[in-house]
C-alpha positions in Angstrom: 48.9 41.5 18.8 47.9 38.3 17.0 44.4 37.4 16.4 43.1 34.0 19.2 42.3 31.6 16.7 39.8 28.5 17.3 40.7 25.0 16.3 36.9 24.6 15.7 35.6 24.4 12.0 32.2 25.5 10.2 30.0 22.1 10.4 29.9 20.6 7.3 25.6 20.4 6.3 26.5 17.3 4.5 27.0 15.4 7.7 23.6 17.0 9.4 21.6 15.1 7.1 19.7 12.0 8.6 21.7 9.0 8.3 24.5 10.7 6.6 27.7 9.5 8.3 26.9 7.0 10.5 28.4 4.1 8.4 25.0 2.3 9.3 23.3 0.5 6.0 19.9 0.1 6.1 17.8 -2.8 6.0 15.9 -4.1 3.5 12.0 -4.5 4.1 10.7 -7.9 3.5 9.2 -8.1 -0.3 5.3 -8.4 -0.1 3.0 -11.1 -1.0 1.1 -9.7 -3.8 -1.8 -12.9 -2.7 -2.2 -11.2 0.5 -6.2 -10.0 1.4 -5.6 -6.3 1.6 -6.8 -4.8 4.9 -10.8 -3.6 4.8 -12.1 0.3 5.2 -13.1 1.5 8.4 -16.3 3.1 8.7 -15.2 6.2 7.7 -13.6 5.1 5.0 -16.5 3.5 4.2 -18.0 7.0 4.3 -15.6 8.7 2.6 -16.3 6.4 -0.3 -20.1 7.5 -0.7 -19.3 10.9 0.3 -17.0 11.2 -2.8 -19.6 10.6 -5.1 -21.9 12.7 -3.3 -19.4 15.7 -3.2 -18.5 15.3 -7.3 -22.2 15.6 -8.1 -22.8 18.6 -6.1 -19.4 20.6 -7.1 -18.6 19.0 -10.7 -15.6 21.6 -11.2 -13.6 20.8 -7.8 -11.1 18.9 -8.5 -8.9 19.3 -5.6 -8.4 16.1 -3.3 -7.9 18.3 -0.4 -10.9 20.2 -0.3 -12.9 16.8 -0.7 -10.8 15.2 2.7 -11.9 18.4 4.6 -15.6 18.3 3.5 -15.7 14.5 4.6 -13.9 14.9 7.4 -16.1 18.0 9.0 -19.0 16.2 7.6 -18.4 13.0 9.6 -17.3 14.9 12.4 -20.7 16.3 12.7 -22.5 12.9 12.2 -24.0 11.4 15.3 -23.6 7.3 16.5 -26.8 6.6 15.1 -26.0 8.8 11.4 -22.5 6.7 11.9 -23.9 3.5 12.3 -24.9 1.9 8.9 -21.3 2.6 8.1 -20.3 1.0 11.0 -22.1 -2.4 10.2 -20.5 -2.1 6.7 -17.0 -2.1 7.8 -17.7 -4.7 10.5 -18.8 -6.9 7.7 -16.3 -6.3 5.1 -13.8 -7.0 8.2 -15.8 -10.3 9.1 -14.8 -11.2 5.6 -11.5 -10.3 5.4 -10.5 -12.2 8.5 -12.2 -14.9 7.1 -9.8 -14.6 3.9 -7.1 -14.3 5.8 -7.3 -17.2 7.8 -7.9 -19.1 4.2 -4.9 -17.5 3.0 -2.5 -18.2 6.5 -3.6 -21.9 6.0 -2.9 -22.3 2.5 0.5 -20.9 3.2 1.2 -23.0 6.6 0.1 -25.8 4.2 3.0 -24.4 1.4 0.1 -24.2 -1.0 0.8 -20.5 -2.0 -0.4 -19.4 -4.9 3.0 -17.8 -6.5 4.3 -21.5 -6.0 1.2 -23.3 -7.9 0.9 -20.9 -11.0 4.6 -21.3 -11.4 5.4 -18.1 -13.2 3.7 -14.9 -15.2 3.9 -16.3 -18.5 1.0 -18.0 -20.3 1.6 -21.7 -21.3 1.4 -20.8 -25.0 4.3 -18.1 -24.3 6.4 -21.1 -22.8 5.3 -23.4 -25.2 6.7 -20.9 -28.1 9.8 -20.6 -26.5 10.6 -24.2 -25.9 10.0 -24.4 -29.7 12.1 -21.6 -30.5 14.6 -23.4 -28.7 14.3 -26.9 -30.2 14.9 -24.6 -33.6 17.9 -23.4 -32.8 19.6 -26.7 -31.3 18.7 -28.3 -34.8 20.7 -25.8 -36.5 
C-alpha cells in the first residue's frame, strides 16, 4: 500500500520572524530636536549619582556596571522617607527648572525662534567665508 501523504509543508523559520512577511513598512520616528531640555533625574537617580562615587571609592577594582545597579538599588531599597528625602528635594528642584526651560524653549518655538533656524548652519563664518572665496577663485579662472 502507498504511503498517506500530507499537502502540509515544514514552516519556513524565515517567515516566523517578527515583521517578516507582512508586507508592512515601518514608520519612521520623527527626527529629534537636539535644543530640546533633556528630562531631569528622579530622586533615585539623583542617588544613584552620589552612590557611584561612593561605591568607586570603597571597591576601586569593580568595574562591573551591574554589580554597582544592584548595590544602589538594595541600598535605596533599604533607605527610609526621611534618608530619601534630600534626594527628593533635589529632583523636585532640578524638575522646577527644567519645566521652567521647557516652557522657554515651547515659546521660542511657538514664536518660530528656534535655535537651529537662527544659527543657520554648523559651520563657522570663517569656514563660509573661505569657501565663498574659494569660489570667487575659481569663477575668475
Amino acid at each position: 500500500m502507498p504511503k498517506a501523504t500530507t499537502n502540509s509543508k515544514p514552516a519556513d523559520n524565515r517567515l516566523k520572524r517578527k515583521g517578516a512577511g507582512t508586507g508592512r513598512k515601518q514608520s519612521k520616528k520623527a527626527a529629534k530636536d537636539p535644543n530640546k531640555p533633556k528630562r531631569p533625574p528622579s530622586a533615585f537617580f539623583v542617588f544613584m549619582s552620589d552612590f557611584r562615587e561612593q561605591f568607586k571609592k570603597e571597591n576601586p577594582e569593580n568595574k562591573s556596571v551591574a554589580v554597582v545597579g544592584k548595590a544602589g538599588g538594595g541600598k535605596w531599597k533599604s533607605l527610609s522617607d526621611a534618608e530619601k528625602a534630600p534626594y527628593v528635594a533635589k529632583a523636585g528642584k532640578k524638575k522646577a527648572e527644567y519645566e521652567k526651560t521647557l516652557r522657554a524653549y515651547n515659546t521660542a518655538l511657538a514664536e518660530g525662534k528656534n535655535r537651529s533656524e537662527e544659527e543657520g548652519s554648523d559651520k563657522s563664518k570663517s569656514e563660509i567665508h573661505d569657501e565663498d572665496e574659494e569660489d570667487d577663485e575659481e569663477d575668475d579662472e
